[in-house]
PyMOL commands that place a pseudoatom at each C-alpha (Angstrom):
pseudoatom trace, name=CA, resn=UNK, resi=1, chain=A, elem=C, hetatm=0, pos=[22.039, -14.783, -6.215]
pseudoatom trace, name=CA, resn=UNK, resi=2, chain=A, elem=C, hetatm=0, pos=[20.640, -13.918, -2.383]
pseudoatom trace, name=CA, resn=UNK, resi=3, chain=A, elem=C, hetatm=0, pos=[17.532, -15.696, -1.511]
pseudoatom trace, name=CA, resn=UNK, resi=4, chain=A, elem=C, hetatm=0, pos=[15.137, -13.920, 0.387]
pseudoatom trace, name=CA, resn=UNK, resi=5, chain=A, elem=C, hetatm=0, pos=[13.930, -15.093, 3.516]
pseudoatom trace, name=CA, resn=UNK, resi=6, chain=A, elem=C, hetatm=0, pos=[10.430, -13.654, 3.758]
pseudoatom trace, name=CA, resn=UNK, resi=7, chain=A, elem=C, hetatm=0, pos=[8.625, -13.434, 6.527]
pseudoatom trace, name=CA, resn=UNK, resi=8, chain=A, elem=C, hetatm=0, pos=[5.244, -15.643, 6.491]
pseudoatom trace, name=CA, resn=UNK, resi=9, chain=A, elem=C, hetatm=0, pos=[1.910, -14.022, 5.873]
pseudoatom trace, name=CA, resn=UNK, resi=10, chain=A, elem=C, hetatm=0, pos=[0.059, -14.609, 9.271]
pseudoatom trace, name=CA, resn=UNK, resi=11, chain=A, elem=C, hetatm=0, pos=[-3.392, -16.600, 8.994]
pseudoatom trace, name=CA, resn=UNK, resi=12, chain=A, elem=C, hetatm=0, pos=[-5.879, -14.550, 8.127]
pseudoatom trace, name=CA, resn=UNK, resi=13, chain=A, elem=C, hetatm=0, pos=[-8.281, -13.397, 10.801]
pseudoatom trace, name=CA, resn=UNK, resi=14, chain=A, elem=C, hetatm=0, pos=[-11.979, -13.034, 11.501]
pseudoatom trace, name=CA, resn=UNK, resi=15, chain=A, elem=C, hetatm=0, pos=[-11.681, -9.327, 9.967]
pseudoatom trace, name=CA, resn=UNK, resi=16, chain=A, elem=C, hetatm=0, pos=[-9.974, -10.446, 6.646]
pseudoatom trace, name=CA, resn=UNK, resi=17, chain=A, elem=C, hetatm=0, pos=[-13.224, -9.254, 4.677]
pseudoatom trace, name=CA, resn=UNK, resi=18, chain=A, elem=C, hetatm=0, pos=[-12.885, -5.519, 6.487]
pseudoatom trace, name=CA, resn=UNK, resi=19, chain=A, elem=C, hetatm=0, pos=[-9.053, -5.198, 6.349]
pseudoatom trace, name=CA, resn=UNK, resi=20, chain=A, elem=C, hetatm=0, pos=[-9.598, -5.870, 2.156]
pseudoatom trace, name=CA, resn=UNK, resi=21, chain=A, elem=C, hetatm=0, pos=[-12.875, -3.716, 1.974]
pseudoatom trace, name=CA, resn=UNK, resi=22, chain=A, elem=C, hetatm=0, pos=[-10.789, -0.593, 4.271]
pseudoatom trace, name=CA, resn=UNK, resi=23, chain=A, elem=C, hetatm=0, pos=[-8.234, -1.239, 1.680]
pseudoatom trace, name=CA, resn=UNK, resi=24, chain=A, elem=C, hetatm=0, pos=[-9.920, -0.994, -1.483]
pseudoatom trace, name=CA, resn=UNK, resi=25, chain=A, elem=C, hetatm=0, pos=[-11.643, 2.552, -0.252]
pseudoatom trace, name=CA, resn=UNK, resi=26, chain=A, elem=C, hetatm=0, pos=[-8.544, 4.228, 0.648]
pseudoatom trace, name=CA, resn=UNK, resi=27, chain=A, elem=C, hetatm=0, pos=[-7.088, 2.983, -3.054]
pseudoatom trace, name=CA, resn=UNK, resi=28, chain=A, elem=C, hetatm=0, pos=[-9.959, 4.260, -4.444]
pseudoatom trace, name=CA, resn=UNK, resi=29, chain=A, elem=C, hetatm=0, pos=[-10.070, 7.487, -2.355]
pseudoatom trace, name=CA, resn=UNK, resi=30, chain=A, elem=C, hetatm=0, pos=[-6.513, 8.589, -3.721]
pseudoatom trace, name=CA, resn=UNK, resi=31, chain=A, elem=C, hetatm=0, pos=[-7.656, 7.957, -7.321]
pseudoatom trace, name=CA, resn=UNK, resi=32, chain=A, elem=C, hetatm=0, pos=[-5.563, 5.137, -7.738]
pseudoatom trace, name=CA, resn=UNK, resi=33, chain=A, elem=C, hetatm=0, pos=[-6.766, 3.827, -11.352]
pseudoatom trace, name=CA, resn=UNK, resi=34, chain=A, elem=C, hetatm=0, pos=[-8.349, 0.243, -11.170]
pseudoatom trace, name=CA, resn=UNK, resi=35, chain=A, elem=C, hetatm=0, pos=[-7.003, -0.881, -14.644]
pseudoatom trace, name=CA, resn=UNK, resi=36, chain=A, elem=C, hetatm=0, pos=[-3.587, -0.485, -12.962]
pseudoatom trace, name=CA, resn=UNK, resi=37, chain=A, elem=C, hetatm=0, pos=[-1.826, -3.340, -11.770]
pseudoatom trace, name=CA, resn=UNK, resi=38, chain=A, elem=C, hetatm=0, pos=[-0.643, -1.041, -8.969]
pseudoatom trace, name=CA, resn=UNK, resi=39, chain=A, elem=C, hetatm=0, pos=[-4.098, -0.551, -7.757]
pseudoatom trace, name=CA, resn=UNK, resi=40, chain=A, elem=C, hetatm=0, pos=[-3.984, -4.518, -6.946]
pseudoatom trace, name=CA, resn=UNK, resi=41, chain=A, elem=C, hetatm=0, pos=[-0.720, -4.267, -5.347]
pseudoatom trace, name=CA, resn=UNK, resi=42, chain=A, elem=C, hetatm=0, pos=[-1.228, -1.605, -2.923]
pseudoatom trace, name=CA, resn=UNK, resi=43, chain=A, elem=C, hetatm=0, pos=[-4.291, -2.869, -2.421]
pseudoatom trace, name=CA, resn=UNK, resi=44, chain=A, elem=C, hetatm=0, pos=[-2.337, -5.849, -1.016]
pseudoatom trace, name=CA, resn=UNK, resi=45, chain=A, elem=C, hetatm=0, pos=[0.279, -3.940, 0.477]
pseudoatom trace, name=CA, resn=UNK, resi=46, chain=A, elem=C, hetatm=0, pos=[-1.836, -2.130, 3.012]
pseudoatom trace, name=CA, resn=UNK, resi=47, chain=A, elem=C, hetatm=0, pos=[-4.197, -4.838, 3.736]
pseudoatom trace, name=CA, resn=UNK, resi=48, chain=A, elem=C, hetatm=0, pos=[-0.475, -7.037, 4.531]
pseudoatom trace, name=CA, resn=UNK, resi=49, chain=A, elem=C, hetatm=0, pos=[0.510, -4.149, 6.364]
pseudoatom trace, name=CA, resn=UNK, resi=50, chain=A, elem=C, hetatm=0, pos=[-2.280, -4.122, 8.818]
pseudoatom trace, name=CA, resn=UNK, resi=51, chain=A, elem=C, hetatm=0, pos=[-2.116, -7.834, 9.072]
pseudoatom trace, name=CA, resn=UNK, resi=52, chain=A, elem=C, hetatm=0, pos=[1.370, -7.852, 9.833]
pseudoatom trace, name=CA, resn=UNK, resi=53, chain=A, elem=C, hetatm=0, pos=[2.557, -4.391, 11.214]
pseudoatom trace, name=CA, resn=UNK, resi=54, chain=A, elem=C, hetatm=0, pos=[5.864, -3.927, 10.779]
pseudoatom trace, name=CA, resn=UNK, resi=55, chain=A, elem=C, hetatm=0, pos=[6.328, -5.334, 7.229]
pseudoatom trace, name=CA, resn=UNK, resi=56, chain=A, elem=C, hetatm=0, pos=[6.744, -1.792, 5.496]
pseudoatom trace, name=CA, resn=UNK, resi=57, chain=A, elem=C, hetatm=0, pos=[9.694, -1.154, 6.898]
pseudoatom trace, name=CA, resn=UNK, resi=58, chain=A, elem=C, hetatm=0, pos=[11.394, -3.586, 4.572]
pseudoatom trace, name=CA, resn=UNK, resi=59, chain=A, elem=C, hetatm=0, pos=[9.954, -2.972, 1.424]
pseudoatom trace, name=CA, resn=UNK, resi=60, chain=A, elem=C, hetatm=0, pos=[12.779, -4.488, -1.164]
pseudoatom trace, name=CA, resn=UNK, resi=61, chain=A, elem=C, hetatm=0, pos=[13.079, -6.954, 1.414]
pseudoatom trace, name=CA, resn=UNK, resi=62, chain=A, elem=C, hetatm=0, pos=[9.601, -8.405, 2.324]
pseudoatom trace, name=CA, resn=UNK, resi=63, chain=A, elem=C, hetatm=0, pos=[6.790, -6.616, 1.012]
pseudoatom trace, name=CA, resn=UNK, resi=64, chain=A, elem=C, hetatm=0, pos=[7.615, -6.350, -2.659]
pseudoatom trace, name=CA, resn=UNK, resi=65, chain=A, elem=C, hetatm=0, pos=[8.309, -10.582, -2.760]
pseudoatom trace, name=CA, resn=UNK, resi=66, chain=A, elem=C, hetatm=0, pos=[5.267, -11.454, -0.813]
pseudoatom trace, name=CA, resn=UNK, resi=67, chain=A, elem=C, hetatm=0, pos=[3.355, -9.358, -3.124]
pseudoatom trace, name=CA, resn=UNK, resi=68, chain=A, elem=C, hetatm=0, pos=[5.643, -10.837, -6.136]
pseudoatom trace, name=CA, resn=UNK, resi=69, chain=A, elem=C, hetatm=0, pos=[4.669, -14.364, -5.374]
pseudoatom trace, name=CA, resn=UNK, resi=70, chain=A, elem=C, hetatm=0, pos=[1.353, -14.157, -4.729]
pseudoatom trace, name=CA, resn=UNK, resi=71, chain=A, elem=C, hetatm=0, pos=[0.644, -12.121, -8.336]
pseudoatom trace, name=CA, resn=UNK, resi=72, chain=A, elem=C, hetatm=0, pos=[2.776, -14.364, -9.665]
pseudoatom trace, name=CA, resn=UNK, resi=73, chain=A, elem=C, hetatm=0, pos=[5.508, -11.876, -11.060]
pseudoatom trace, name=CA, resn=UNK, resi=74, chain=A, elem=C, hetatm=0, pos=[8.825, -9.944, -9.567]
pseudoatom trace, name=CA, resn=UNK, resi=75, chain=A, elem=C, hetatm=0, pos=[9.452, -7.977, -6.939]
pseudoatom trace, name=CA, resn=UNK, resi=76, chain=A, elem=C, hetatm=0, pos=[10.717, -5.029, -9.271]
pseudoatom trace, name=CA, resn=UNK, resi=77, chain=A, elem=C, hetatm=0, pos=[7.687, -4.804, -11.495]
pseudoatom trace, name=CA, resn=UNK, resi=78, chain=A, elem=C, hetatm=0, pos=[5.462, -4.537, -8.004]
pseudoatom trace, name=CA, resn=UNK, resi=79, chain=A, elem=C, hetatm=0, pos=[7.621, -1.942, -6.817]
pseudoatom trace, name=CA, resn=UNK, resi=80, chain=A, elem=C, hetatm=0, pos=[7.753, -0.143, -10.395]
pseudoatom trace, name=CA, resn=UNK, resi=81, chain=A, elem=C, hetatm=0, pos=[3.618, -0.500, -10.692]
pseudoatom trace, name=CA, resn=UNK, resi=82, chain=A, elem=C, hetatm=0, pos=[2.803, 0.856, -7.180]
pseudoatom trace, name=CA, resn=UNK, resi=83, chain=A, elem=C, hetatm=0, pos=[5.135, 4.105, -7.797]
pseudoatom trace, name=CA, resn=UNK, resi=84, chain=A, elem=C, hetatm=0, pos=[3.641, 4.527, -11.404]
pseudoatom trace, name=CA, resn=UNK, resi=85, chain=A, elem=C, hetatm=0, pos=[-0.061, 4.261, -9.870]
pseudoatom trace, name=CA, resn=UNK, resi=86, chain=A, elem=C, hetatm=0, pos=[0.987, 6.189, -7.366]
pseudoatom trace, name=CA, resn=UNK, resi=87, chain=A, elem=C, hetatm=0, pos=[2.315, 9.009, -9.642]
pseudoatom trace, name=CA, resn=UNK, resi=88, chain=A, elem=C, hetatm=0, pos=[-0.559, 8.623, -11.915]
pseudoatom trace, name=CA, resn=UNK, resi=89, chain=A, elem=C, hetatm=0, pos=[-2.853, 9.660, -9.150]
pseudoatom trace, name=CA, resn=UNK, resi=90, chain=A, elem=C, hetatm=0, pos=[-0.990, 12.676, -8.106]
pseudoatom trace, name=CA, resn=UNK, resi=91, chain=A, elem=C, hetatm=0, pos=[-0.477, 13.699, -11.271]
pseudoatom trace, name=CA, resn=UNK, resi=92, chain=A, elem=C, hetatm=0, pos=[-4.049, 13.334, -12.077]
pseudoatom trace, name=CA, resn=UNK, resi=93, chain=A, elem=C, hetatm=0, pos=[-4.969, 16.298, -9.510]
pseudoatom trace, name=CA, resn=UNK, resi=94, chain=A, elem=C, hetatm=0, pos=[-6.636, 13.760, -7.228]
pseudoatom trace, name=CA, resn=UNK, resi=95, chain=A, elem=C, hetatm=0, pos=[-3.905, 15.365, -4.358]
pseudoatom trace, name=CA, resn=UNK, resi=96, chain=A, elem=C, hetatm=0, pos=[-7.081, 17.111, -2.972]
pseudoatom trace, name=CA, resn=UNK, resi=97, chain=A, elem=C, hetatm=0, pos=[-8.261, 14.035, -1.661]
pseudoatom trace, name=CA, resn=UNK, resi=98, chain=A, elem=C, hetatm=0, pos=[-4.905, 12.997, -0.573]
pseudoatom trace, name=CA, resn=UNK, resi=99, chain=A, elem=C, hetatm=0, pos=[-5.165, 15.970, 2.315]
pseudoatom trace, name=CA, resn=UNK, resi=100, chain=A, elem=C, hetatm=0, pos=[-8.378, 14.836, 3.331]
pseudoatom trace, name=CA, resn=UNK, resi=101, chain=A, elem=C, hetatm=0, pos=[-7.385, 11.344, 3.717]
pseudoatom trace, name=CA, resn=UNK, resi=102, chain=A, elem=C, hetatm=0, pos=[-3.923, 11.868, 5.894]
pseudoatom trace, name=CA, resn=UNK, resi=103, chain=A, elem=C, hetatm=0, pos=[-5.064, 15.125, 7.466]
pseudoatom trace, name=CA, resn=UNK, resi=104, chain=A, elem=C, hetatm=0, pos=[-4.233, 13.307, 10.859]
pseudoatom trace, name=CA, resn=UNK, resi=105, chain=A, elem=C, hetatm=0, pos=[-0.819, 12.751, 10.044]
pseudoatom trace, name=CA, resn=UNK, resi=106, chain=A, elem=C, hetatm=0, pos=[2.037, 15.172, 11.215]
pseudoatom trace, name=CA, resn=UNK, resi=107, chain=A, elem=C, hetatm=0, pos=[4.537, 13.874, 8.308]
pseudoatom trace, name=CA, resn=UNK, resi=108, chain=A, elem=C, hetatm=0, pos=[2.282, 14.298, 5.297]
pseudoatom trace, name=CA, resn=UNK, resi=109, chain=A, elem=C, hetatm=0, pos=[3.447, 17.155, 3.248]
pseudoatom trace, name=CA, resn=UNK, resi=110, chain=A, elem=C, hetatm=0, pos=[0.323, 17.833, 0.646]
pseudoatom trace, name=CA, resn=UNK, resi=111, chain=A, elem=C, hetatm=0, pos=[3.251, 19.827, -1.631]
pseudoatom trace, name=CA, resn=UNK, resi=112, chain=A, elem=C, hetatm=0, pos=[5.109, 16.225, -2.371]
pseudoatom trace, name=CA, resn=UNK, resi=113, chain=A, elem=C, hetatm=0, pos=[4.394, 13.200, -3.465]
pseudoatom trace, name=CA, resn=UNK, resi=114, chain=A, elem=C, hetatm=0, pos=[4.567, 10.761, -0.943]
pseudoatom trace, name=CA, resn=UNK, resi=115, chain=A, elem=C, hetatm=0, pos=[6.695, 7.481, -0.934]
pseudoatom trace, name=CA, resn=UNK, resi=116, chain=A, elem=C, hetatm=0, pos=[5.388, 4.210, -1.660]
pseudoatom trace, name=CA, resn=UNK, resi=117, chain=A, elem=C, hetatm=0, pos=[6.364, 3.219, 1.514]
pseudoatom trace, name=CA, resn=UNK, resi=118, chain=A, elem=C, hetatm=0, pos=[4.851, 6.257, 3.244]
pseudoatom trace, name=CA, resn=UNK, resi=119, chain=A, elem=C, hetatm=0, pos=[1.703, 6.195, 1.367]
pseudoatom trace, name=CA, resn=UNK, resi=120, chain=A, elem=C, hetatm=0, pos=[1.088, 2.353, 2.588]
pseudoatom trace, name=CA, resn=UNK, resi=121, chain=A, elem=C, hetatm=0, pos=[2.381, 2.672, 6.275]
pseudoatom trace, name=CA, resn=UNK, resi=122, chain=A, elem=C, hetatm=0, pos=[0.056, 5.890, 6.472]
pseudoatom trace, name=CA, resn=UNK, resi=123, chain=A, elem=C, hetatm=0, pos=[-3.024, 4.137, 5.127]
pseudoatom trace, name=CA, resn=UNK, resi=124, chain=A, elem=C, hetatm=0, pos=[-2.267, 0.855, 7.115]
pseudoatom trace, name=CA, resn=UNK, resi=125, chain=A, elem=C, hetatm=0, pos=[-1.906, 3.462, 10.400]
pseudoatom trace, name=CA, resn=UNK, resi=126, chain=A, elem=C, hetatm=0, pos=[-5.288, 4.913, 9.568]
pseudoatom trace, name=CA, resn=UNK, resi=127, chain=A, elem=C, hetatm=0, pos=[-7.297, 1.719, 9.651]
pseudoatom trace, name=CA, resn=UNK, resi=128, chain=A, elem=C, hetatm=0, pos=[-5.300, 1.131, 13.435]
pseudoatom trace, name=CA, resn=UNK, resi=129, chain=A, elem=C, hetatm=0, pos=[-6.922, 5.104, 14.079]
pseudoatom trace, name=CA, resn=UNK, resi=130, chain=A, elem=C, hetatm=0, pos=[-9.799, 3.978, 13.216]
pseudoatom trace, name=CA, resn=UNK, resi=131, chain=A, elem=C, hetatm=0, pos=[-10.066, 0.888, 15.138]
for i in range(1, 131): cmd.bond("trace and resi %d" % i, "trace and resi %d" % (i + 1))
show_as sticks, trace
zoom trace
């Protein structure tokens, strides 16, 4: 059994209140269901993201067991949850919405589904946009 090292969640900063608030309206934006546990997860993942830029690049790594530990359950069923609420909004016809939230971004394709880890680097790149 590897043990992760994972890397610690820096303190949180004066703008914690507007880095969860930015977080929870892009989730909600995309259609994300609330009753999903995904919906809490990727609400977490971007706000972690734009605390800690960087972190999405190891997903299976870092993300998914800091997310894990704080809800208190494993790093597979927060990776399996994010891509379900993730495919629940796309499948949902909410992709509309998608376009207008990532218009800015080159790499968005508004034909496919986007990664987990796309979706939350792009979202925790448009709060840094809109900074």
């Amino acid at each position: 059994m590897t043990t992760v090292m994972a890397r610690p969640v820096p303190p949180a900063s004066p703008r914690k209140g507007q880095i969860e608030s930015f977080a929870e309206g892009i989730v909600n934006k995309l259609g994300i269901p609330p009753n999903l546990h995904g919906y809490d997860y990727l609400m977490q993942a971007v706000a972690l993201c734009i605390r800690a830029p960087g972190v999405h690049r190891c997903l299976t790594k870092e993300l998914y067991p800091l997310l894990a530990q704080h809800f208190k359950t494993s790093a597979h069923c927060v990776e399996r949850s994010i891509r379900h609420a993730i495919a629940q909004a796309w499948d949902d016809g909410t992709s509309v919405y998608w376009r207008e939230v990532f218009a800015d971004f080159h790499s968005y394709d508004p034909a496919v589904k986007p990664t987990a880890g796309k979706l939350i680097a792009m979202a925790a790149m448009l709060y840094c946009m809109e900074e």
